[in-house]
PyMOL Python script that loads the backbone (N, CA, C, O; Angstrom):
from pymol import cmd

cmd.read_pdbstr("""\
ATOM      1  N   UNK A   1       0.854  -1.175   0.000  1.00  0.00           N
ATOM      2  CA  UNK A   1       0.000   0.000   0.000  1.00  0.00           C
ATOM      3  C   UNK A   1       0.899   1.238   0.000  1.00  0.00           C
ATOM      4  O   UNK A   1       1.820   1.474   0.782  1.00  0.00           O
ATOM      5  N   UNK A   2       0.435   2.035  -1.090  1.00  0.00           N
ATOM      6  CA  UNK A   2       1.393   3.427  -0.828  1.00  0.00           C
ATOM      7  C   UNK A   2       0.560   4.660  -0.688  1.00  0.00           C
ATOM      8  O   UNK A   2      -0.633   4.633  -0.991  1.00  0.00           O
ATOM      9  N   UNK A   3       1.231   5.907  -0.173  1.00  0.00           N
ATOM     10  CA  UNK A   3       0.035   6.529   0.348  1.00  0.00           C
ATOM     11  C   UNK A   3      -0.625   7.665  -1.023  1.00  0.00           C
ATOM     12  O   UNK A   3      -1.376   8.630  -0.879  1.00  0.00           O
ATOM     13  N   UNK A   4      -0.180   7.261  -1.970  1.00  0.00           N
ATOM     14  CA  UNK A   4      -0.875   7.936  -3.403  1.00  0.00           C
ATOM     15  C   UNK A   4      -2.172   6.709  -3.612  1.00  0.00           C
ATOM     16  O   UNK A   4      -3.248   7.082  -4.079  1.00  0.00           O
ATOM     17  N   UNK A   5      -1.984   5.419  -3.271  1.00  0.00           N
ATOM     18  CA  UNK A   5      -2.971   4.717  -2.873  1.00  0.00           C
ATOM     19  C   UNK A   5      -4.232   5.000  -2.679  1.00  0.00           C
ATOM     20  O   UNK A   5      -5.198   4.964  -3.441  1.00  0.00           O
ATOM     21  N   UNK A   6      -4.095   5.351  -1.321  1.00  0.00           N
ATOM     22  CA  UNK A   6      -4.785   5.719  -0.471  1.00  0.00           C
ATOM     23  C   UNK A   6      -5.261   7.348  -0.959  1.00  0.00           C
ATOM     24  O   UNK A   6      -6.467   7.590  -1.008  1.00  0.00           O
ATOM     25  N   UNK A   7      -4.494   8.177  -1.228  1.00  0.00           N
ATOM     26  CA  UNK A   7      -5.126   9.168  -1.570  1.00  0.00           C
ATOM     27  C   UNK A   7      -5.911   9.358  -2.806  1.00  0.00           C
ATOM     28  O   UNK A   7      -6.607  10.325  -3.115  1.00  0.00           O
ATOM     29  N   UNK A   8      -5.610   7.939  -3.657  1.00  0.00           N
ATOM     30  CA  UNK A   8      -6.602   8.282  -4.752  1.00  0.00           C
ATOM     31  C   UNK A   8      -7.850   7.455  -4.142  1.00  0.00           C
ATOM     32  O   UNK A   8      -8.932   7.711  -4.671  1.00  0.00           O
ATOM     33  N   UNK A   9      -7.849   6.752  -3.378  1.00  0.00           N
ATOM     34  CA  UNK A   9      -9.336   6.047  -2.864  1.00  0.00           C
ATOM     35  C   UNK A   9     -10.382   7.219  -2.243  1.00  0.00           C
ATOM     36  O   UNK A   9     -11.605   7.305  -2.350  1.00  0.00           O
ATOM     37  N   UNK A  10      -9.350   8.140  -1.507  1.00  0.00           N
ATOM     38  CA  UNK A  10     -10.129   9.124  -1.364  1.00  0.00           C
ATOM     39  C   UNK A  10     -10.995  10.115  -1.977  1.00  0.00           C
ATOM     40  O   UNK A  10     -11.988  10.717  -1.567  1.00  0.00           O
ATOM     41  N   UNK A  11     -10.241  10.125  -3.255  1.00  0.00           N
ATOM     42  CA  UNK A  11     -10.371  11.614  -4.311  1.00  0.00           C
ATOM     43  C   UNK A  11     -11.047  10.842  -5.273  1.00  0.00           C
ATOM     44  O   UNK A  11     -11.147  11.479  -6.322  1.00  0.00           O
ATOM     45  N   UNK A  12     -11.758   9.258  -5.356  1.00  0.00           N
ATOM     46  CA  UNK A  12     -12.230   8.877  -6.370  1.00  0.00           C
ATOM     47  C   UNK A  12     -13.569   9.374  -6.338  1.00  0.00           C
ATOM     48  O   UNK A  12     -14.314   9.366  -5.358  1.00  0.00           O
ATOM     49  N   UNK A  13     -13.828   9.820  -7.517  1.00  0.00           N
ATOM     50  CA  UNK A  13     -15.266  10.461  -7.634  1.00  0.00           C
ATOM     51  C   UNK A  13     -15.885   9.232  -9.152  1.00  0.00           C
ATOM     52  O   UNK A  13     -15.394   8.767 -10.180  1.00  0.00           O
ATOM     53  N   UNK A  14     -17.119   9.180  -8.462  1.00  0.00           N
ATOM     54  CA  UNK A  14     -17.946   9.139  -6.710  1.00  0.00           C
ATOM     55  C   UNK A  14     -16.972   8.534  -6.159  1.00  0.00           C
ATOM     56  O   UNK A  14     -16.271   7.676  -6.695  1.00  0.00           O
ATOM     57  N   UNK A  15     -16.854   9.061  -4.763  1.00  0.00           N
ATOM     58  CA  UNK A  15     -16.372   8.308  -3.646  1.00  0.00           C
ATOM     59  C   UNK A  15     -17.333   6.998  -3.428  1.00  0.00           C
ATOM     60  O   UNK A  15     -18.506   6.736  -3.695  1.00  0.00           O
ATOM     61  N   UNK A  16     -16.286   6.337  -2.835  1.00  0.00           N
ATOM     62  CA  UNK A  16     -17.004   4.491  -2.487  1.00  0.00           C
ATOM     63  C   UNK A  16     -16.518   4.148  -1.574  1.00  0.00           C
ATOM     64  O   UNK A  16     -15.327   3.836  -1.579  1.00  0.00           O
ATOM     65  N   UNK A  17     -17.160   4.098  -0.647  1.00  0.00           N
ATOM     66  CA  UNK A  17     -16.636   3.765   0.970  1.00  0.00           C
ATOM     67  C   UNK A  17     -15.778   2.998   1.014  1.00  0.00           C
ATOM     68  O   UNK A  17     -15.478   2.315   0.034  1.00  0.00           O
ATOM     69  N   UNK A  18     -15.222   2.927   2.060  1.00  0.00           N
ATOM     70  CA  UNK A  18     -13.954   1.938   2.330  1.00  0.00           C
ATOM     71  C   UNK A  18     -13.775   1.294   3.767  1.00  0.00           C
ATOM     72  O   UNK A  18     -14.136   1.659   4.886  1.00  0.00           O
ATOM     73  N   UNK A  19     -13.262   0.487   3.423  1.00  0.00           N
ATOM     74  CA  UNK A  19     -12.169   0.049   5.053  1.00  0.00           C
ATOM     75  C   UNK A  19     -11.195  -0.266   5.179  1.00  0.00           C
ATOM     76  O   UNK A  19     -10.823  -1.261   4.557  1.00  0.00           O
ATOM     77  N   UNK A  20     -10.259   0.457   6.088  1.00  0.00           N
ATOM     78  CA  UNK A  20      -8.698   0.645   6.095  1.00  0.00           C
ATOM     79  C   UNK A  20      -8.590  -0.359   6.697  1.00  0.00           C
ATOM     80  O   UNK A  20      -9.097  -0.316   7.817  1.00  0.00           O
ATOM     81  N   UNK A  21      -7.797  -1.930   6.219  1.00  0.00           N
ATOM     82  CA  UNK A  21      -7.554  -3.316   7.155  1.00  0.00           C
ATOM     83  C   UNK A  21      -5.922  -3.205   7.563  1.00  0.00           C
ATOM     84  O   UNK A  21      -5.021  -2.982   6.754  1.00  0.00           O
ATOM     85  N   UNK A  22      -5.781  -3.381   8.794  1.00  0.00           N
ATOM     86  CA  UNK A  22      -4.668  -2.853   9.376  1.00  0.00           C
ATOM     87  C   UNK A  22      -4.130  -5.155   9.771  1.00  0.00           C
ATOM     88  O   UNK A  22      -4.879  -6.108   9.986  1.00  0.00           O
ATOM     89  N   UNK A  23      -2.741  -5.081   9.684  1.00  0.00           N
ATOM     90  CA  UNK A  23      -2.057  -6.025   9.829  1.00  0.00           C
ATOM     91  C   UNK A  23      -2.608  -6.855  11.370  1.00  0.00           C
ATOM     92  O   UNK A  23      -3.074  -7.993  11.312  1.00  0.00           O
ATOM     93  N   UNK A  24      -2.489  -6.202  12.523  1.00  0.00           N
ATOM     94  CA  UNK A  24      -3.128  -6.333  13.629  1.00  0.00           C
ATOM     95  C   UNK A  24      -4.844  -6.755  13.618  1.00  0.00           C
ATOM     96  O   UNK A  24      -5.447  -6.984  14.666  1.00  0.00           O
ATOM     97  N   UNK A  25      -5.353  -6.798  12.558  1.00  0.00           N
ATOM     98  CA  UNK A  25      -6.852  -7.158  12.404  1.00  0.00           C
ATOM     99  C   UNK A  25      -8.123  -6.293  12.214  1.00  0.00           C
ATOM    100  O   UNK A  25      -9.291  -6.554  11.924  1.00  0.00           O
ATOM    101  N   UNK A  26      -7.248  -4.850  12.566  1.00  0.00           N
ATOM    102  CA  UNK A  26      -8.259  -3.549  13.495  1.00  0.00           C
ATOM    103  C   UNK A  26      -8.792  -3.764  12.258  1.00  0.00           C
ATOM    104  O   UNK A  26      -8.341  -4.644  11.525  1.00  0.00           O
ATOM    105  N   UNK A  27     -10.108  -2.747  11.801  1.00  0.00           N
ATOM    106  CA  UNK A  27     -10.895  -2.479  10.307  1.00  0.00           C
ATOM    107  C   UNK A  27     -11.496  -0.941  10.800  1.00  0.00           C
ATOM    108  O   UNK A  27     -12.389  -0.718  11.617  1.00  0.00           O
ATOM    109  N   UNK A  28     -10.764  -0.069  10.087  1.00  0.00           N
ATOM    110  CA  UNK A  28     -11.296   1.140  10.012  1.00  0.00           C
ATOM    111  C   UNK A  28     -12.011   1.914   9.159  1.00  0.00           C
ATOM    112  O   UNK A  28     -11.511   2.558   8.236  1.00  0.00           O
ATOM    113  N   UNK A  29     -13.290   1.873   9.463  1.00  0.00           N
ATOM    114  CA  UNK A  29     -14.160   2.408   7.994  1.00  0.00           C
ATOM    115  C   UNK A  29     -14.054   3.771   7.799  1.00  0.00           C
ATOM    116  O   UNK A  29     -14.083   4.611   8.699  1.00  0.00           O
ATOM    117  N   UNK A  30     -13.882   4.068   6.146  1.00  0.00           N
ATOM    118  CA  UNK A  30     -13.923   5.327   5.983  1.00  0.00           C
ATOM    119  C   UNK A  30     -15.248   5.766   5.041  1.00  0.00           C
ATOM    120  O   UNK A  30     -15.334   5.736   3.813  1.00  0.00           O
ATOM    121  N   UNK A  31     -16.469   6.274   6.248  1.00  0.00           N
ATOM    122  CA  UNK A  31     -17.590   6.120   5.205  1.00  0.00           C
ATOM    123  C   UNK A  31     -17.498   7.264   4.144  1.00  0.00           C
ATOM    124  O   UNK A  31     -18.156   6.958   3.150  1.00  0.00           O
ATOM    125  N   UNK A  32     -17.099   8.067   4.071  1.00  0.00           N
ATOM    126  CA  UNK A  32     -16.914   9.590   3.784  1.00  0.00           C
ATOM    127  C   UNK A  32     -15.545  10.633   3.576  1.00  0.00           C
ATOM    128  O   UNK A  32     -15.068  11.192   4.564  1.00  0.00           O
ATOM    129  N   UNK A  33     -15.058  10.806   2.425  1.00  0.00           N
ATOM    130  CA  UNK A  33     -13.532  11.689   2.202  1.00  0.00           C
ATOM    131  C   UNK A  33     -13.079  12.393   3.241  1.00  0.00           C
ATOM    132  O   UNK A  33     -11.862  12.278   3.386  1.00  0.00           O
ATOM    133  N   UNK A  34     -13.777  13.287   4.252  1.00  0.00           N
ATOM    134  CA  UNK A  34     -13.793  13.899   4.722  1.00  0.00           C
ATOM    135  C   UNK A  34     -13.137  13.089   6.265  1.00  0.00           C
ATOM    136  O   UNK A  34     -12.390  13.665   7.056  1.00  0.00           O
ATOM    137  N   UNK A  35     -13.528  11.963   6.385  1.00  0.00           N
ATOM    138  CA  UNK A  35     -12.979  11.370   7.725  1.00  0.00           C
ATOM    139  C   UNK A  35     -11.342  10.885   7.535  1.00  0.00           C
ATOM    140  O   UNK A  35     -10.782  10.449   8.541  1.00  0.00           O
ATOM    141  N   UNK A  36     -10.719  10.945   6.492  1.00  0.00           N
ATOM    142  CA  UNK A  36      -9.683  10.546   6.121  1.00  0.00           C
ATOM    143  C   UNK A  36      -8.635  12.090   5.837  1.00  0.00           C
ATOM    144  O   UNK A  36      -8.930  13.014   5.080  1.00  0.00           O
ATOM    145  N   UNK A  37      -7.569  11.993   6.574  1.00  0.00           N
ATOM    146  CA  UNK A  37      -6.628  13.088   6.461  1.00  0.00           C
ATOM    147  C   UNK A  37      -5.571  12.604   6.017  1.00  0.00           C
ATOM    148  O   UNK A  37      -5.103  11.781   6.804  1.00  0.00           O
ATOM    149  N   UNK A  38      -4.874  12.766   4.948  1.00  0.00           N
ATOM    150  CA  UNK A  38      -3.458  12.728   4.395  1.00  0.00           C
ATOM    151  C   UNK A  38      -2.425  13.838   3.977  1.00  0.00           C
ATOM    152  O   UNK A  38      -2.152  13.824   2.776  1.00  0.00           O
ATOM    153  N   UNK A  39      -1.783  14.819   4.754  1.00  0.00           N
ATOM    154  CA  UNK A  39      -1.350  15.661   4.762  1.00  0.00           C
ATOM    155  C   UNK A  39      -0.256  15.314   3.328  1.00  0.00           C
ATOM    156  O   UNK A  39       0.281  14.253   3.011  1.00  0.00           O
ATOM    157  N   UNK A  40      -0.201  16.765   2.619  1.00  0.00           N
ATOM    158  CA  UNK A  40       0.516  16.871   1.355  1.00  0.00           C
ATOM    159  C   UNK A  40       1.976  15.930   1.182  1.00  0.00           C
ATOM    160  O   UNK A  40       2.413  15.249   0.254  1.00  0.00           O
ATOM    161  N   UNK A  41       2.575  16.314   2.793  1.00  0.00           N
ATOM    162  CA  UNK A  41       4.114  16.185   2.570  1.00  0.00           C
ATOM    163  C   UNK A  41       4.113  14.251   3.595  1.00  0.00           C
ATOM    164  O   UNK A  41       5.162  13.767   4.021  1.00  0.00           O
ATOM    165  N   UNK A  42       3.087  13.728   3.708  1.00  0.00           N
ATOM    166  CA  UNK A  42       3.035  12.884   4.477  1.00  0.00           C
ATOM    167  C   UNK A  42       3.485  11.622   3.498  1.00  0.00           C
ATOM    168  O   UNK A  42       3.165  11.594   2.310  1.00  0.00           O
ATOM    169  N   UNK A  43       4.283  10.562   4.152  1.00  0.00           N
ATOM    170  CA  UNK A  43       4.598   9.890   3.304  1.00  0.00           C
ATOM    171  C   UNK A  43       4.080   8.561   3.552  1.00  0.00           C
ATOM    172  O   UNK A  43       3.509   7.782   2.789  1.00  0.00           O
ATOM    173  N   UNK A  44       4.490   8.429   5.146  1.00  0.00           N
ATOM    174  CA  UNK A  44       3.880   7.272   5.881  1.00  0.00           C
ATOM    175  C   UNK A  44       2.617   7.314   7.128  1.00  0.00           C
ATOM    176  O   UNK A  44       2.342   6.453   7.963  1.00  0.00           O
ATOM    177  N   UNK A  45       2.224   8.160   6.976  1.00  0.00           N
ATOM    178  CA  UNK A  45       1.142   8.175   8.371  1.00  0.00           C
ATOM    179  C   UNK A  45      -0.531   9.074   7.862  1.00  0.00           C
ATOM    180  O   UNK A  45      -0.617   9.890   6.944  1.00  0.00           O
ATOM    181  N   UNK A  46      -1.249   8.787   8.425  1.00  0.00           N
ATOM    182  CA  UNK A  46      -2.451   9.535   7.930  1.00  0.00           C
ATOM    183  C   UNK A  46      -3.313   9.096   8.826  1.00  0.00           C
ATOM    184  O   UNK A  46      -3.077   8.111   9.526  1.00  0.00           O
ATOM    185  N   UNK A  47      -4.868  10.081   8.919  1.00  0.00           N
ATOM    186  CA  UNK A  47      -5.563  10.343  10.286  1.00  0.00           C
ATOM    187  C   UNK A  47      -6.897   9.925   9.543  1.00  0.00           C
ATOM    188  O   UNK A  47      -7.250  10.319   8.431  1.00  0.00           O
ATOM    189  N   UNK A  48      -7.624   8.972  10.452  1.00  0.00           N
ATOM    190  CA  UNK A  48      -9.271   8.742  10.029  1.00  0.00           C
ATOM    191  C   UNK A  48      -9.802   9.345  11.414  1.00  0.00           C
ATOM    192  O   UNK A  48      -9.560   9.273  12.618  1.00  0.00           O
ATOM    193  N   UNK A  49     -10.524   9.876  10.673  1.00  0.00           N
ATOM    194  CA  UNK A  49     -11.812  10.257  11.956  1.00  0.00           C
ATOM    195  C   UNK A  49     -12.964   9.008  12.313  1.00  0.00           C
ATOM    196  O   UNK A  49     -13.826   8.634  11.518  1.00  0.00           O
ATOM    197  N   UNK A  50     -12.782   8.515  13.564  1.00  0.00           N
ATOM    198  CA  UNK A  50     -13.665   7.636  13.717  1.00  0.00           C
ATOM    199  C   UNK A  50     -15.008   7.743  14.601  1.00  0.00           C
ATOM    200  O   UNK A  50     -15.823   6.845  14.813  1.00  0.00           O
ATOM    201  N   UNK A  51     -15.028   9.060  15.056  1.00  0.00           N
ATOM    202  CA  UNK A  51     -16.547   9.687  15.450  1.00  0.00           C
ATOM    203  C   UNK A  51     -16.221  11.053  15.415  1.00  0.00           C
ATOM    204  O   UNK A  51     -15.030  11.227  15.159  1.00  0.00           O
ATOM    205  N   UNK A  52     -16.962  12.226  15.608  1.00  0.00           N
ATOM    206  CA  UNK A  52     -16.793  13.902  15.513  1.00  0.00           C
ATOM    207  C   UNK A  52     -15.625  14.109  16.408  1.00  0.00           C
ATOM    208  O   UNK A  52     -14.820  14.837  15.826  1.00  0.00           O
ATOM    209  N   UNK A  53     -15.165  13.730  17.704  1.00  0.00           N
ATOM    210  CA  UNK A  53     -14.339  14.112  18.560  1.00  0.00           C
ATOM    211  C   UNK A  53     -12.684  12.620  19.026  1.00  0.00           C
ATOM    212  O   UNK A  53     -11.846  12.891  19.886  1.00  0.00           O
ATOM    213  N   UNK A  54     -12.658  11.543  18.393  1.00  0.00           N
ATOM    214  CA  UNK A  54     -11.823  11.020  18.075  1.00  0.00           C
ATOM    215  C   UNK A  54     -11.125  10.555  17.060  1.00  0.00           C
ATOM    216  O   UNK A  54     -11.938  10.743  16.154  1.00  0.00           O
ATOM    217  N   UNK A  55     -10.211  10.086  16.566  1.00  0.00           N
ATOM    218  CA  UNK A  55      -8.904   9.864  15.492  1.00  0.00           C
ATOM    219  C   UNK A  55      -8.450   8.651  15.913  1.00  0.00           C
ATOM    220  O   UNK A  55      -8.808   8.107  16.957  1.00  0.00           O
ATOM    221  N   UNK A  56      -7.572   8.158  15.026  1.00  0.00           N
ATOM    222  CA  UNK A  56      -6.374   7.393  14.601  1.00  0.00           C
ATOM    223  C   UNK A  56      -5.696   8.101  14.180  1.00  0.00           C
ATOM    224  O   UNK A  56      -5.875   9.230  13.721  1.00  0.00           O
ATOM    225  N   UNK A  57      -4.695   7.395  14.316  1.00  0.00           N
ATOM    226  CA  UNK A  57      -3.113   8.069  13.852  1.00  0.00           C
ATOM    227  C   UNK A  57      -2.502   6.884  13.348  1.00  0.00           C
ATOM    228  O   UNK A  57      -1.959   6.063  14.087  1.00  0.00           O
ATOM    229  N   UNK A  58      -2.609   6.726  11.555  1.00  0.00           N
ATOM    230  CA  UNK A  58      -2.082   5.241  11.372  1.00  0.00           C
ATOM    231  C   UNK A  58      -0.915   5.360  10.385  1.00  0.00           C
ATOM    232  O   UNK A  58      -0.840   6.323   9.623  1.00  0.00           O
ATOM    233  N   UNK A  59       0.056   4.314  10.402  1.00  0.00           N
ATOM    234  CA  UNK A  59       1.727   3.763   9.910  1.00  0.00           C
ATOM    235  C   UNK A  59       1.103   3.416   9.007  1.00  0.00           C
ATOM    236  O   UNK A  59       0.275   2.513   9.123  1.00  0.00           O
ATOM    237  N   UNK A  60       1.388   4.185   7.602  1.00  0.00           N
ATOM    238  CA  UNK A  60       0.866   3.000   6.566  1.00  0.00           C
ATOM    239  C   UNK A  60       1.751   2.039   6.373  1.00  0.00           C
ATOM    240  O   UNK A  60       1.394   1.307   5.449  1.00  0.00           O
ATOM    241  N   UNK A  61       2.824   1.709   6.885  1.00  0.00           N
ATOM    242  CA  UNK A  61       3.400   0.383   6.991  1.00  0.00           C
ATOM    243  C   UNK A  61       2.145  -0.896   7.110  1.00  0.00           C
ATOM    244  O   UNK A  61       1.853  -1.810   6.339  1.00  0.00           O
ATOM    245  N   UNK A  62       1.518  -0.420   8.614  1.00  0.00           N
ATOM    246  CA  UNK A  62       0.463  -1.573   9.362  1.00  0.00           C
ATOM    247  C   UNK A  62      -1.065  -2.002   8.140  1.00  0.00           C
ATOM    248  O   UNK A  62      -1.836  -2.909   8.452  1.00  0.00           O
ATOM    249  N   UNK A  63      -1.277  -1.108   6.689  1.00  0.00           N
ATOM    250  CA  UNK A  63      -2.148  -0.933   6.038  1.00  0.00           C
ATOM    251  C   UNK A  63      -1.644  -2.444   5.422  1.00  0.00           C
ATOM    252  O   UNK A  63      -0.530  -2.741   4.992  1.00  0.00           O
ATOM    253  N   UNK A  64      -2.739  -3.200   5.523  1.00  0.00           N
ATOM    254  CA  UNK A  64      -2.330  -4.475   4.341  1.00  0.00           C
ATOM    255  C   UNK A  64      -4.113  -4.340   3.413  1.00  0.00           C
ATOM    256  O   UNK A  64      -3.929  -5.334   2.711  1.00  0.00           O
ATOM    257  N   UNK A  65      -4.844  -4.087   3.193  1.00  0.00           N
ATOM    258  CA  UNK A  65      -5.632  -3.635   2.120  1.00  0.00           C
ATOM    259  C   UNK A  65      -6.448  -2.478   2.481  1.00  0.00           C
ATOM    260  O   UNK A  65      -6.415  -1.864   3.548  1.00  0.00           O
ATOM    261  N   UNK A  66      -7.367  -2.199   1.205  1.00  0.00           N
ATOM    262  CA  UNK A  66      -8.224  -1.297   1.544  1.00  0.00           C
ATOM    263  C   UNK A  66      -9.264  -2.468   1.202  1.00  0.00           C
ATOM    264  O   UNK A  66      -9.035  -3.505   0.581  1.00  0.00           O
ATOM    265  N   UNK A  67     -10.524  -2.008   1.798  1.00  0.00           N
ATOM    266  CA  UNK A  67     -11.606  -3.237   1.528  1.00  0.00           C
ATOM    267  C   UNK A  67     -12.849  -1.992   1.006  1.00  0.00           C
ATOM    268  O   UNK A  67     -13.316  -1.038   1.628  1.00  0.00           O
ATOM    269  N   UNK A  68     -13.144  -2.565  -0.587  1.00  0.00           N
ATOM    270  CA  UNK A  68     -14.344  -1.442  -1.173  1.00  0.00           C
ATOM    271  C   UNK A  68     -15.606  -2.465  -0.928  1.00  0.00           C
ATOM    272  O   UNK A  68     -15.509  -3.673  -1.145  1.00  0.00           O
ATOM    273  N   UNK A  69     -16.649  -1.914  -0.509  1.00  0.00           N
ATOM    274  CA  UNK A  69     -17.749  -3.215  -0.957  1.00  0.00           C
ATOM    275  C   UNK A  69     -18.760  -2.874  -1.847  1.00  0.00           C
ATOM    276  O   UNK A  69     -18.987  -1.670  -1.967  1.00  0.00           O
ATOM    277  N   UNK A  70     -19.357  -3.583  -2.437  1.00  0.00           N
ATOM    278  CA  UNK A  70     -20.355  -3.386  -3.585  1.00  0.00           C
ATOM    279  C   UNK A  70     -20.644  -4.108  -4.176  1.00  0.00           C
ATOM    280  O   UNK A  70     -19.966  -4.985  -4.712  1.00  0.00           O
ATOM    281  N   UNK A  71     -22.269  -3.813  -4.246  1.00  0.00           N
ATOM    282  CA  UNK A  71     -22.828  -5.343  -5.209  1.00  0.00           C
ATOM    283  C   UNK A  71     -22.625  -6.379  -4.743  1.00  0.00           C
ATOM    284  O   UNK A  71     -22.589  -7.356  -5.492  1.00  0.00           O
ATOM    285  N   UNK A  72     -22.378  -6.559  -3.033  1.00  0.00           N
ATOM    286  CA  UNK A  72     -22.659  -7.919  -2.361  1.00  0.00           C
ATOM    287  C   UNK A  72     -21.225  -8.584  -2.124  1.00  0.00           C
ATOM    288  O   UNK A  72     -21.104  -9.708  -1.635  1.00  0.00           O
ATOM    289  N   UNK A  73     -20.174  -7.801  -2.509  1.00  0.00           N
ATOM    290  CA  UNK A  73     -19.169  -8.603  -2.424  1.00  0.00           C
ATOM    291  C   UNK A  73     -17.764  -7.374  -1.867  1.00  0.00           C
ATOM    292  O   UNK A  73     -17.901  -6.152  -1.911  1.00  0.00           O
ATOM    293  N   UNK A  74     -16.698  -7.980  -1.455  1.00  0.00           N
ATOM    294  CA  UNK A  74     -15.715  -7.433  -1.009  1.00  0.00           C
ATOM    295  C   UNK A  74     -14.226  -7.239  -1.856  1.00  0.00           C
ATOM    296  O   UNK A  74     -13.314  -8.039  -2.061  1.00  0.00           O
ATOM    297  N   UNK A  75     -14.413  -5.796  -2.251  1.00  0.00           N
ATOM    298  CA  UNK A  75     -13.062  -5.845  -3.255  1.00  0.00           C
ATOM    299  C   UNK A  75     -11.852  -5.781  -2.298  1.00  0.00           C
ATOM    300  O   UNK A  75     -12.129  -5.137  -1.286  1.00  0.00           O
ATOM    301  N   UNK A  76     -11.029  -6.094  -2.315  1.00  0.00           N
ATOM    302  CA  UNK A  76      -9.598  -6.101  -1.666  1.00  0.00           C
ATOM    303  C   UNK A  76      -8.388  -5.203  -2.618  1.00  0.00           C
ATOM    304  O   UNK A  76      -8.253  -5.718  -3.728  1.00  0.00           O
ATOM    305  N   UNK A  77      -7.718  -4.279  -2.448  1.00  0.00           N
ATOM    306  CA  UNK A  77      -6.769  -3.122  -3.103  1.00  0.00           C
ATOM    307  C   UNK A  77      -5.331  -3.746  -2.065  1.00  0.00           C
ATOM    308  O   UNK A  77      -4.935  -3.470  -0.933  1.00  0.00           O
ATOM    309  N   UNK A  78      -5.015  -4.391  -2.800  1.00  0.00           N
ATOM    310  CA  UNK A  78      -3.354  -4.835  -1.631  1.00  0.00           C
ATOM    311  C   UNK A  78      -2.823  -4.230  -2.140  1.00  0.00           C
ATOM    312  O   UNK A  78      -3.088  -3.449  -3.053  1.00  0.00           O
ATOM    313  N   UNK A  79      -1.498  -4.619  -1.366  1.00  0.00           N
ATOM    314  CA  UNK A  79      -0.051  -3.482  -1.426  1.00  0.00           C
ATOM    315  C   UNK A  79       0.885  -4.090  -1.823  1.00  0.00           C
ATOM    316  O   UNK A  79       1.975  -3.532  -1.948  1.00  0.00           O
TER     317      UNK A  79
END
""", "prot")
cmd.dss("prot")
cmd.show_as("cartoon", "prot")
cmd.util.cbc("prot")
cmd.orient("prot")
């Protein structure tokens, strides 16, 4: 996973929800562009909002797919 990756999952129009699957098992959904922060100069780290008043702070090292779903089934984007 690299983080131009990830930033085009964001910027895909229409956006299509996602879930950030982390090596450790966690699954972080990103229902919305807006919950996902990837600062310009960032190479390895980036911020999901996971309710109005908490975050993650994640290594995209720990990123082993993005998970899109649609039409009943689970796309997988590896790295």
């Amino acid at each position: 996973m690299t983080i131009e990756q990830l930033r085009e999952a964001r910027q895909a129009q229409p956006f299509r929800p996602f879930t950030v699957c982390l090596a450790d098992g966690r699954r972080i959904p990103v229902p919305h562009p807006e919950f996902l922060l990837a600062l310009p100069g960032a190479s390895r780290t980036f911020v999901v909002a996971t309710t109005s008043e908490t975050y993650k702070i994640i290594d995209l090292l720990l990123v082993t797919s993005l998970d899109f779903d649609g039409d009943g089934e689970t796309r997988h984007r590896e790295h």
